[in-house]
TORKOL-4160 file (C-alpha; in steps of 0.2 Angstrom, whole numbers, padded with zeros to 4 digits, m for minus):
294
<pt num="1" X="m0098" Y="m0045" Z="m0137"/>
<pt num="2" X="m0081" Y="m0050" Z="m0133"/>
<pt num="3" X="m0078" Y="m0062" Z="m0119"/>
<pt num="4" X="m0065" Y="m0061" Z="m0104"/>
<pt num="5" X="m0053" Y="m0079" Z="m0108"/>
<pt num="6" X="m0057" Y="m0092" Z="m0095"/>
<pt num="7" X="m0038" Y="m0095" Z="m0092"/>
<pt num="8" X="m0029" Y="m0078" Z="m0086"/>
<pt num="9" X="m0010" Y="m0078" Z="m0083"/>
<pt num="10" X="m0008" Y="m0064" Z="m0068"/>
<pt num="11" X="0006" Y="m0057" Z="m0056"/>
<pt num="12" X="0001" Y="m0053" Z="m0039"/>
<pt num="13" X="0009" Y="m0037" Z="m0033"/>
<pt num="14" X="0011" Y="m0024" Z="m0020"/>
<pt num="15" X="0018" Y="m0005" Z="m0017"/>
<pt num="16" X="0022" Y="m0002" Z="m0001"/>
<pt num="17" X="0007" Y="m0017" Z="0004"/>
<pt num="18" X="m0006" Y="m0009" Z="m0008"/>
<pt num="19" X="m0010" Y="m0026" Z="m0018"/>
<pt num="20" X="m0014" Y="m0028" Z="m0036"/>
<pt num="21" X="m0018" Y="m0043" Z="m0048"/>
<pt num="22" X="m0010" Y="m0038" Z="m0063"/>
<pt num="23" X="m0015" Y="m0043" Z="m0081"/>
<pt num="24" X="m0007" Y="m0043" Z="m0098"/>
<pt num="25" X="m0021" Y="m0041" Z="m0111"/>
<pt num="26" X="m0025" Y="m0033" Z="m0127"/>
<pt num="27" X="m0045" Y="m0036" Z="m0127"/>
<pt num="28" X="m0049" Y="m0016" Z="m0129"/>
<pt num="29" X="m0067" Y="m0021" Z="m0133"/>
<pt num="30" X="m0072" Y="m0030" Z="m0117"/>
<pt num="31" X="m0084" Y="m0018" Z="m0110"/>
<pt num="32" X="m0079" Y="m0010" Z="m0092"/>
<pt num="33" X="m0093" Y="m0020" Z="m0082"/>
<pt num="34" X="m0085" Y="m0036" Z="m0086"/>
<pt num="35" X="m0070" Y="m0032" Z="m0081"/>
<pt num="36" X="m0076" Y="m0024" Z="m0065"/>
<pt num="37" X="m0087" Y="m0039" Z="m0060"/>
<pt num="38" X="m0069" Y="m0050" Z="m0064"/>
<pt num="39" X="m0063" Y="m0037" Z="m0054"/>
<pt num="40" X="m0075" Y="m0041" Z="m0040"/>
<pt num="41" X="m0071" Y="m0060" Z="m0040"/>
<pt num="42" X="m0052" Y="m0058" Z="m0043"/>
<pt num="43" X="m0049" Y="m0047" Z="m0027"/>
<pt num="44" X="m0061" Y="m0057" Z="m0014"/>
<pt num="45" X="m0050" Y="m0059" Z="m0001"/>
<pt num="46" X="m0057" Y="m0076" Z="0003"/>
<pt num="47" X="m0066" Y="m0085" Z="m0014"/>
<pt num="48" X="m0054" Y="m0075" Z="m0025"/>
<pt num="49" X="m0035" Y="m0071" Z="m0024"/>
<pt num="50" X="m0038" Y="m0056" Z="m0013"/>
<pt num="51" X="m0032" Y="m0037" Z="m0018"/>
<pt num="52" X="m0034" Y="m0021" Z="m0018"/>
<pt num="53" X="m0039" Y="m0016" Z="m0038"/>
<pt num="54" X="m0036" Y="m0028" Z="m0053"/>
<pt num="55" X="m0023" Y="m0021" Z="m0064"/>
<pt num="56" X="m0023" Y="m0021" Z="m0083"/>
<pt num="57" X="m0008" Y="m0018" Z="m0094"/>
<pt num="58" X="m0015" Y="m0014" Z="m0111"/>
<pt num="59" X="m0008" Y="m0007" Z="m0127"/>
<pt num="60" X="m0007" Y="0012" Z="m0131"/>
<pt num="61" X="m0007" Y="0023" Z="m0147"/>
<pt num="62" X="0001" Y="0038" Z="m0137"/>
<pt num="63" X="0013" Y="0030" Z="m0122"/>
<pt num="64" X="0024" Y="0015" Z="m0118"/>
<pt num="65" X="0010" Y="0009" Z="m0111"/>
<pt num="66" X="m0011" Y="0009" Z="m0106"/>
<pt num="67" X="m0015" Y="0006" Z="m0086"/>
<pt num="68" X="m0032" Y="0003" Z="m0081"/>
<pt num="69" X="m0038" Y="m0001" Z="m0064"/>
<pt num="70" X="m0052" Y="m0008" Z="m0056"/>
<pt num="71" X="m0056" Y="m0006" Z="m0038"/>
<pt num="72" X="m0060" Y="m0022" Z="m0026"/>
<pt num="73" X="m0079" Y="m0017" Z="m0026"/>
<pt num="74" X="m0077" Y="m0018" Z="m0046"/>
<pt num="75" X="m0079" Y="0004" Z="m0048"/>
<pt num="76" X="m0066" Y="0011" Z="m0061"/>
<pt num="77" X="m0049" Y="0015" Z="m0049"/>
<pt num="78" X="m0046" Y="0029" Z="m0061"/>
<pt num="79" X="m0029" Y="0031" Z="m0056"/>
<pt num="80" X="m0019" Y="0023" Z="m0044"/>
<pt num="81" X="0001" Y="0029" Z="m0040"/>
<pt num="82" X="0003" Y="0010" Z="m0031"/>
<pt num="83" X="m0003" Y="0004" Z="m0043"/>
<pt num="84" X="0008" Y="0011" Z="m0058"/>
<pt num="85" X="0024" Y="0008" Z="m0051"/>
<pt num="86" X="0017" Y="m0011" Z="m0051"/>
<pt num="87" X="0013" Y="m0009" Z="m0067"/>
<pt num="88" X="0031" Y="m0002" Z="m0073"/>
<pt num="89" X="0040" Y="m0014" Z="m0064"/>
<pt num="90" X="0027" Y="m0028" Z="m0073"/>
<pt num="91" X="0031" Y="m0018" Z="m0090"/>
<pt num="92" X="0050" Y="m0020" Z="m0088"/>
<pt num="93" X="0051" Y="m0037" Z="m0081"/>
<pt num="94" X="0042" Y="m0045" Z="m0091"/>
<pt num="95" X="0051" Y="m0036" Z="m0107"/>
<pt num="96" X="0035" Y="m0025" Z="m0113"/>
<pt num="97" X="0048" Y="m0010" Z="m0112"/>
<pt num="98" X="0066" Y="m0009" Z="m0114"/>
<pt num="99" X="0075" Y="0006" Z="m0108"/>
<pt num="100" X="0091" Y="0006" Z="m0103"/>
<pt num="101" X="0088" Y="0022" Z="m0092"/>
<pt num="102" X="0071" Y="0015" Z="m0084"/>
<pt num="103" X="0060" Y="0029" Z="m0093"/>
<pt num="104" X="0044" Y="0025" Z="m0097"/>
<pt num="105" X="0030" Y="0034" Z="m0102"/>
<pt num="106" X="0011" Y="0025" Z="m0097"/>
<pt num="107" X="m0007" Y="0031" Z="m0101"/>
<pt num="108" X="m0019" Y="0032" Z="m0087"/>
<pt num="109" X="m0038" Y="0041" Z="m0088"/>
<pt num="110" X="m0031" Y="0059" Z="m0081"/>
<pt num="111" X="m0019" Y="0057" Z="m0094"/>
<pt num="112" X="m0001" Y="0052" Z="m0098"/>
<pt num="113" X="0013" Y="0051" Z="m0083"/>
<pt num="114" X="0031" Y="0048" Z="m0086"/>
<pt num="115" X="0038" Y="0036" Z="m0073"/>
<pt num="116" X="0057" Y="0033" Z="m0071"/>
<pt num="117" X="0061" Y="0012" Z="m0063"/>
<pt num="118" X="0077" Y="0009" Z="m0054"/>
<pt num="119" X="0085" Y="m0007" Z="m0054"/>
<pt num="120" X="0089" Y="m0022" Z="m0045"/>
<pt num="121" X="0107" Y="m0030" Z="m0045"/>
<pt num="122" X="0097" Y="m0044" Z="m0054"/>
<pt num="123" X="0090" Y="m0032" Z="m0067"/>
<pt num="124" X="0072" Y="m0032" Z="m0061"/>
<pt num="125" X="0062" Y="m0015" Z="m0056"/>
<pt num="126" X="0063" Y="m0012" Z="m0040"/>
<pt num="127" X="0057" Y="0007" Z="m0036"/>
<pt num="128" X="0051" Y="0017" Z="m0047"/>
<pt num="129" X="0049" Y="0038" Z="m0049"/>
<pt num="130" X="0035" Y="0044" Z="m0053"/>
<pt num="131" X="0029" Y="0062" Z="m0058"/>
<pt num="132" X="0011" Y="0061" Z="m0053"/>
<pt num="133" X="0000" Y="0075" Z="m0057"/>
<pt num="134" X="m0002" Y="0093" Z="m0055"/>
<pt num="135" X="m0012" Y="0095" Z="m0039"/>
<pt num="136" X="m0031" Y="0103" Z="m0043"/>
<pt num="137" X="m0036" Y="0112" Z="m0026"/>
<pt num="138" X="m0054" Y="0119" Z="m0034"/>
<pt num="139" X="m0067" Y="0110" Z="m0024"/>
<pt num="140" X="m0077" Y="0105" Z="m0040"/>
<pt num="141" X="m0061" Y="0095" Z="m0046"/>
<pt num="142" X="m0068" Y="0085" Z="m0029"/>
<pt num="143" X="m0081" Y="0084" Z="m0033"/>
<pt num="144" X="m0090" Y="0098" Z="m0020"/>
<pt num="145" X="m0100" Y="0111" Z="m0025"/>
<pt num="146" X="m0098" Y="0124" Z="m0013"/>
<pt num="147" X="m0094" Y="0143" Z="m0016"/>
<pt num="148" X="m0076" Y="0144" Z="m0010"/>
<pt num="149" X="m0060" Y="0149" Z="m0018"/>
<pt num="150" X="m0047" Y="0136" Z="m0016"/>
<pt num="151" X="m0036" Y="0130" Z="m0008"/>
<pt num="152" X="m0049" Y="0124" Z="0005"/>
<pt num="153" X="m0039" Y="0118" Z="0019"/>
<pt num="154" X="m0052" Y="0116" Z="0034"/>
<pt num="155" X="m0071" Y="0112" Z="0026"/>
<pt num="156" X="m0082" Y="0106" Z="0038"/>
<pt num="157" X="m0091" Y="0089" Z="0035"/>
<pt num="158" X="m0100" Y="0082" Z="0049"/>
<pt num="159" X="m0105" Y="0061" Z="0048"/>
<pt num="160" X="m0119" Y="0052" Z="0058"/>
<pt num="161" X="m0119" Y="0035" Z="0067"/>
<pt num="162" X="m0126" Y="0026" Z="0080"/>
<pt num="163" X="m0113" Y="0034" Z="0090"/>
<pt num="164" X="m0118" Y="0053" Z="0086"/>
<pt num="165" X="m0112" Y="0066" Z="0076"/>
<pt num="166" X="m0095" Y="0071" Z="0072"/>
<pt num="167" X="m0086" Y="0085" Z="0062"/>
<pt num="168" X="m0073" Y="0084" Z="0053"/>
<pt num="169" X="m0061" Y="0099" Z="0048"/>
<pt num="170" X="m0053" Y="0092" Z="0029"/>
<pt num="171" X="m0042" Y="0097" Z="0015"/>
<pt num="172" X="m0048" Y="0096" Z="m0003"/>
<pt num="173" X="m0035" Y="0092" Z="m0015"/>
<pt num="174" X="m0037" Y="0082" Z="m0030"/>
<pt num="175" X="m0022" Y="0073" Z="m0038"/>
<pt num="176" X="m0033" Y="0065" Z="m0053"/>
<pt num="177" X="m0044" Y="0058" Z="m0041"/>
<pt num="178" X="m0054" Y="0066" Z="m0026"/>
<pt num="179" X="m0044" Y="0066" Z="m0008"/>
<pt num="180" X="m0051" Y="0073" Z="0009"/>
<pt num="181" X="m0037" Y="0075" Z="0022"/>
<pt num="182" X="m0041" Y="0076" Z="0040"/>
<pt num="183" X="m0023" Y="0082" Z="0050"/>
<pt num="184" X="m0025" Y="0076" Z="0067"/>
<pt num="185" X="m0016" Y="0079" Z="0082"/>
<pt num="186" X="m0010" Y="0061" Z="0087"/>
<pt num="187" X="m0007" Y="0045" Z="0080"/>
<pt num="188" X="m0018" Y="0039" Z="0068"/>
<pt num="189" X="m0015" Y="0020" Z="0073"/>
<pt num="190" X="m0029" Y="0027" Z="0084"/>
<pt num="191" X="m0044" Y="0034" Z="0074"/>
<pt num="192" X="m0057" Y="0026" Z="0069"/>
<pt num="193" X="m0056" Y="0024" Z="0053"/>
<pt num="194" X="m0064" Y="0011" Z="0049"/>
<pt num="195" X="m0082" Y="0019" Z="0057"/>
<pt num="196" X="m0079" Y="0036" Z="0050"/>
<pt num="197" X="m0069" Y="0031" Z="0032"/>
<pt num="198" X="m0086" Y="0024" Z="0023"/>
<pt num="199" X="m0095" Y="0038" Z="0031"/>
<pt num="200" X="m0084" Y="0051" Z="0022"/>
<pt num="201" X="m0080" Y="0040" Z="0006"/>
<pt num="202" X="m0101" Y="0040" Z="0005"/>
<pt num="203" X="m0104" Y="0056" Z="0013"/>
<pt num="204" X="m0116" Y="0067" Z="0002"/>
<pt num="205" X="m0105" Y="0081" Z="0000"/>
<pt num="206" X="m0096" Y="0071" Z="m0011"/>
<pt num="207" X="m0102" Y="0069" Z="m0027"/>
<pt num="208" X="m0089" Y="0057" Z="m0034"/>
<pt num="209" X="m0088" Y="0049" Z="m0016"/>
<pt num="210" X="m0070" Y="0052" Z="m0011"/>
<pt num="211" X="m0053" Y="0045" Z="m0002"/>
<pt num="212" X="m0051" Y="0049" Z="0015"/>
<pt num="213" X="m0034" Y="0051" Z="0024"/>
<pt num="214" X="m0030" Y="0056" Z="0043"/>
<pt num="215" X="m0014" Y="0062" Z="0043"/>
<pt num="216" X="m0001" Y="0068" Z="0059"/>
<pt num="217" X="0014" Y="0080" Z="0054"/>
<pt num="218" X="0029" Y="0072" Z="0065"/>
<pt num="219" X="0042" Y="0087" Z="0057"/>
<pt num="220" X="0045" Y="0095" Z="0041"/>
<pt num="221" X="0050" Y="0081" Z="0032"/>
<pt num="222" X="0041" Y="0068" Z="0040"/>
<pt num="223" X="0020" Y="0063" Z="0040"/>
<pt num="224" X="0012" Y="0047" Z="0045"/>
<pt num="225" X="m0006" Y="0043" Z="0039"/>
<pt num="226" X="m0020" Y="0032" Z="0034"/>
<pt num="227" X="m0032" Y="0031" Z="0021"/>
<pt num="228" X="m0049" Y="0025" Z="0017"/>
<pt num="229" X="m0050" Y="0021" Z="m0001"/>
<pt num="230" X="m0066" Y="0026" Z="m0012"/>
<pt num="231" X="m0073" Y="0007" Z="m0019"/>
<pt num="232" X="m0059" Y="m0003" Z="m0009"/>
<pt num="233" X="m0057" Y="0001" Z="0010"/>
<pt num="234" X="m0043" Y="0003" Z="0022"/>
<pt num="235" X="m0026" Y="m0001" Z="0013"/>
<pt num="236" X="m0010" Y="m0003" Z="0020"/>
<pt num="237" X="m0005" Y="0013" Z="0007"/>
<pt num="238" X="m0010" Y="0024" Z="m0007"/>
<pt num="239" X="0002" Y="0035" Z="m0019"/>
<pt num="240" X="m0010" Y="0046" Z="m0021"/>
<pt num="241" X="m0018" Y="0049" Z="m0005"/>
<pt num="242" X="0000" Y="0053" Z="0001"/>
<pt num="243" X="0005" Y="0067" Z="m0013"/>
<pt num="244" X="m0010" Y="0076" Z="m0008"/>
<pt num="245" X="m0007" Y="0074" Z="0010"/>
<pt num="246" X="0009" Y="0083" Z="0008"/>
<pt num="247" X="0002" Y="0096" Z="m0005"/>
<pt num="248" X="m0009" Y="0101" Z="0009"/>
<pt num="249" X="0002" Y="0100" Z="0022"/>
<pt num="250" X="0013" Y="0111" Z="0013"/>
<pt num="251" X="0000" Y="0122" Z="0009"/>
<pt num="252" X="m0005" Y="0124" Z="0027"/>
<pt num="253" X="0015" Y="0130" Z="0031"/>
<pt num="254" X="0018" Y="0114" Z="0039"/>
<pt num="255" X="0032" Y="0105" Z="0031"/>
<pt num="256" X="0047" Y="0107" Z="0017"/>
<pt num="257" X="0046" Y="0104" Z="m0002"/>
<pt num="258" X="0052" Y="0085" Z="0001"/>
<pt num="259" X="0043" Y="0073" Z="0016"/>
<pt num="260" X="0042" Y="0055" Z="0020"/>
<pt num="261" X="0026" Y="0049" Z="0022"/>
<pt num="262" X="0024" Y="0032" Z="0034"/>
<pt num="263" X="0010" Y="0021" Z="0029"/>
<pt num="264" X="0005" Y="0005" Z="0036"/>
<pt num="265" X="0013" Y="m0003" Z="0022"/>
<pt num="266" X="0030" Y="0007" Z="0021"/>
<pt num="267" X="0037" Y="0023" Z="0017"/>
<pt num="268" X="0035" Y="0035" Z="0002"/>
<pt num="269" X="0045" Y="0049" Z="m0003"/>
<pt num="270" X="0035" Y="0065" Z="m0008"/>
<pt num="271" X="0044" Y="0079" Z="m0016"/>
<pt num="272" X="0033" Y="0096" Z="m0023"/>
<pt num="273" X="0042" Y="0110" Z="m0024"/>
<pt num="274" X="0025" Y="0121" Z="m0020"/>
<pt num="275" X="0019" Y="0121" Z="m0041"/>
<pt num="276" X="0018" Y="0109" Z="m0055"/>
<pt num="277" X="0019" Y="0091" Z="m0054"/>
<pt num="278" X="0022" Y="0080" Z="m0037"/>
<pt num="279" X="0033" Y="0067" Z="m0038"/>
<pt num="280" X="0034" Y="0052" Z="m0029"/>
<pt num="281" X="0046" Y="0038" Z="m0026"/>
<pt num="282" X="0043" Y="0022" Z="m0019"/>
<pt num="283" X="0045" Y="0001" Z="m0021"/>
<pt num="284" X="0035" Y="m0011" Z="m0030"/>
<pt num="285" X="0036" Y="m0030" Z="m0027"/>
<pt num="286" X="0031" Y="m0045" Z="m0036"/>
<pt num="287" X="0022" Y="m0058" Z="m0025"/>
<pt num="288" X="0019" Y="m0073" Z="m0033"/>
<pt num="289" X="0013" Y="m0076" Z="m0052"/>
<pt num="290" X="0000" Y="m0089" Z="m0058"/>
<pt num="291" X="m0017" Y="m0092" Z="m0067"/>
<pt num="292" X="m0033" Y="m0086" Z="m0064"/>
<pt num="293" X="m0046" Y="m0099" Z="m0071"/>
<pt num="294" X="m0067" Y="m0094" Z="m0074"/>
């Protein structure tokens, strides 16, 4: 069985405070538990270099390039839209693609999504479009098996604790990945999230476990939010969570075709004209680079 190298050359990145390790590698035949337990020891936050998901920039027989991501807790990420503007911007930089109009085509598991970088005055990425996914409202693409026609806007899930039960009135809206949106009516620097996130991400109903947002609409082109992510936690922002955030917040009637969505990590900008594909816009930033040694 192939080996993982003991010496790694990485980038440590972020979009909009979402973090990634980031790896260049061509090792197709490494099975996905090694990765995901390098995963495990690369994003600890206090023996590791600490991060949301572990990134890899592979070859790919059908795209510019191949994106894999491994959350913190070492699960397949499936998809992350943080984490592929990361990986454009890493693609460009470091000269793996050369496109003089910043197109760039990348390979995830739910398929292939065309991105488009923007440059810096020093010719580095530093935001990049991206034309997500076609939104799937069924509840089975959630992983929910329950007999109701989509879009379901209000499902009720109720959690337990040591503090008692609570329902929960959610969205279901899949953008490649699962997401369950709770709209709220003030400000989610308030909820509890991190008592009722892993409740929801574990909860039984979902069979895939799930992301979980609370979002407030502040107008009809502005939301602010947080999310619990499935295998990670809280972070300071997720691509994803946002587009289906707005898709159900449009769906409900309660804002336009384009919305800024405030994270806790920055803003990004959602536009979806009510069919086909959601597109999002929003920075990516290199941290530091280094070597990872086993």
């Amino acid at each position: 069985m192939p080996e993982i190298p003991s010496r790694l050359p990485f980038w440590k990145m972020h979009g909009a405070g979402n973090d990634f390790v980031v790896i260049q590698t061509d090792l197709l035949d490494v099975t996905d538990e090694q990765w995901g337990a390098l995963a495990q020891r690369v994003c600890d936050r206090h023996l590791g270099v600490g991060a949301d998901g572990l990134i890899l920039v592979q070859p790919s027989t059908v795209a510019d390039r191949k994106m894999r991501i491994f959350n913190a807790d070492g699960s397949d990420g499936v998809m992350c839209v943080n984490g592929i503007r990361c990986f454009v911007k890493f693609s460009f930089d470091r000269g793996l693609v050369a496109a003089s109009d910043g197109a760039m085509t990348v390979e995830t598991g739910p398929g292939i999504v065309p991105c488009v970088a923007s440059f810096a005055s020093d010719g580095t990425v530093e935001r990049v479009r991206v034309a997500v996914a076609v939104p799937d409202l069924r509840p089975e693409a959630v992983g929910v098996a329950i007999e109701q026609a989509p879009p379901v806007t209000s499902l009720p899930v109720t959690t337990s604790d040591a503090q008692g039960d609570s329902v929960h009135h959610v969205a279901l809206v899949s953008m490649g990945n699962p997401h369950a949106i709770q709209f709220i009516p003030g400000s989610p620097d308030d909820y509890p999230l991190h008592r009722i996130g892993p409740l929801m991400e574990h909860h039984r109903l979902f069979q895939h476990r799930t992301n979980y947002e609370v979002a407030r609409v502040l107008g009809r082109d502005t939301i602010e939010m947080r999310v619990w992510e499935r295998g990670v936690g809280e972070t300071m922002a997720c691509g994803s969570g946002a587009c289906a955030v707005m898709v159900a917040a449009q769906i409900l009637g309660q804002v336009d075709q384009s919305v800024d969505i405030r994270l806790p990590g920055g803003v990004l900008r959602i536009d979806w004209p009510g069919e086909g594909e959601v597109i999002l816009t929003g920075p990516a930033a290199k941290v530091f680079e280094s070597e990872w040694t086993q």
